[in-house]
C-alpha positions in Angstrom: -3.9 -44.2 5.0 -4.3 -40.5 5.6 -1.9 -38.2 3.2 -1.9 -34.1 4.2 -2.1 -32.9 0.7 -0.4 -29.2 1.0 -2.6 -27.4 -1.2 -0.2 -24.1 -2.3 -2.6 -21.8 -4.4 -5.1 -21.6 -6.9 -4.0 -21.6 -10.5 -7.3 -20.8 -12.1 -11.3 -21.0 -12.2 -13.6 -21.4 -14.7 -16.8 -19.1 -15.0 -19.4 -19.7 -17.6 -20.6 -16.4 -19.2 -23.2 -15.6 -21.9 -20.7 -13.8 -23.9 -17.3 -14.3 -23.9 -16.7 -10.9 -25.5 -18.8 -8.6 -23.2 -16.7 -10.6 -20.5 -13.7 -10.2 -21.7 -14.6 -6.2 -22.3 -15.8 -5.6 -19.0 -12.4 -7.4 -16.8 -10.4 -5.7 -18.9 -11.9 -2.1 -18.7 -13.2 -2.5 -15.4 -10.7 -4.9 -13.7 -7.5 -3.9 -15.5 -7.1 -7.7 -16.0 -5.6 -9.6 -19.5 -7.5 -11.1 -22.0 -5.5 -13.5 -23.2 -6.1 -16.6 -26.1 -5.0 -19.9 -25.3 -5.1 -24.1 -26.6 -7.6 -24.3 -29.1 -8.7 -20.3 -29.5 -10.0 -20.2 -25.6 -9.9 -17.3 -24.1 -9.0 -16.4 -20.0 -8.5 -13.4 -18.0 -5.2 -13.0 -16.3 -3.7 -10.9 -12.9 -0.8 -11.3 -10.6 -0.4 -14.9 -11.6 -3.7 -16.2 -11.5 -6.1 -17.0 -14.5 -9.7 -16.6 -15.4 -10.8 -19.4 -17.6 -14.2 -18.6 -19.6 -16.2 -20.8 -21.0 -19.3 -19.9 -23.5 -22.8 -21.5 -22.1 -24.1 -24.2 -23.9 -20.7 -24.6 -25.1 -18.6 -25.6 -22.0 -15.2 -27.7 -22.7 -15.1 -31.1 -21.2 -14.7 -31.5 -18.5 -16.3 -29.2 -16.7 -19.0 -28.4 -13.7 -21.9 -30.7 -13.0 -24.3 -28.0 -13.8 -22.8 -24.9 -15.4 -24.6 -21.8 -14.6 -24.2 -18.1 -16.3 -24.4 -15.9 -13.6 -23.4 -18.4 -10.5 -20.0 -17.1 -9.9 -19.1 -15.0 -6.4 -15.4 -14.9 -5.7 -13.1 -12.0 -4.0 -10.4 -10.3 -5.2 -7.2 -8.4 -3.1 -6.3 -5.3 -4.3 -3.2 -3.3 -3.2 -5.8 0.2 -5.0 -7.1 2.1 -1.9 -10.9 1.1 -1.3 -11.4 4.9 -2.1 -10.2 4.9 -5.1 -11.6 1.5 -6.9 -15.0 3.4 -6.0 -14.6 6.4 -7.8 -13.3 4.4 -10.2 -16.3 1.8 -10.8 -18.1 4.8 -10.7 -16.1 6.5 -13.3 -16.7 3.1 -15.5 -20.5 3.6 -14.6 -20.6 0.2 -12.3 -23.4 0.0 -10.1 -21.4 -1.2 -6.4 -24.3 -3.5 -4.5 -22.7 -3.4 -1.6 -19.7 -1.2 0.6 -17.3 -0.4 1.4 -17.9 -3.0 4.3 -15.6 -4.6 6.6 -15.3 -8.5 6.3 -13.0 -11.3 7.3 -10.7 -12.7 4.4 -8.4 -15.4 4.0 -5.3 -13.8 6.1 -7.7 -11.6 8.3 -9.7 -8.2 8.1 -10.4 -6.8 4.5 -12.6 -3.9 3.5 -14.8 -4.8 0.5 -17.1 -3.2 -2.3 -19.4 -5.3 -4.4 -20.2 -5.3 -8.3 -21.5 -7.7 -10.4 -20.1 -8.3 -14.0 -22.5 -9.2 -17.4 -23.6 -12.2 -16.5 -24.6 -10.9 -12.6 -21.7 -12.6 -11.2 -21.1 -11.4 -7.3 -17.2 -9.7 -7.4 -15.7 -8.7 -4.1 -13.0 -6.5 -4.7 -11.0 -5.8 -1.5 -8.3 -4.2 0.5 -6.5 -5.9 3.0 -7.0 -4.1 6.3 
């Protein structure tokens, strides 16, 4: 039997980070994103209605990746900031951009993209929708 599951959106991710502090610092300075404490004292990152879930290496909550990695993340996020602006604005926060502003295909279609990487290296694509 073959069910179409009608996936909707995603609710959250998890990334493993070295420090959860230095994490939450950066997102929130850099990204303009929540910190915000949940369950048992856990921490996450917030924006728009999806949520960053950290977990501190060596110290990961059940259950959880296979093999988590500090550092292993690369995920994209939309922003309605012109490209132009989010530059001089990592630049103003002193955040190196690896890449961009290039043009790549996103989920709906053609985005424009710059690349940084947060604390623990993670790749961040942060992108307009063209």
């Amino acid at each position: 039997m073959n069910i179409a599951m009608n996936i909707e959106r995603l609710d959250h991710f998890v990334l493993t980070v070295a420090s959860i502090e230095q994490t939450c610092s950066f997102y929130r300075r850099v990204l303009g994103m929540q910190v915000v404490t949940f369950g048992d004292n856990r921490q996450a990152l917030t924006f728009g209605s999806q949520k960053i879930n950290l977990h501190q290496s060596g110290k990961e909550f059940e259950p959880k990746a296979h093999a988590p990695t500090a550092g292993s993340g690369d995920f994209c996020l939309i922003t309605t900031t012109p490209i132009e602006l989010v530059i001089a604005h990592l630049r103003d926060c002193e955040v190196k951009i690896e890449e961009g502003p290039v043009s790549r295909t996103g989920a709906r279609g053609a985005i424009l993209s710059v690349y940084i990487r947060d604390p623990d290296k993670n790749l961040i694509e942060i992108s307009n929708d063209q």
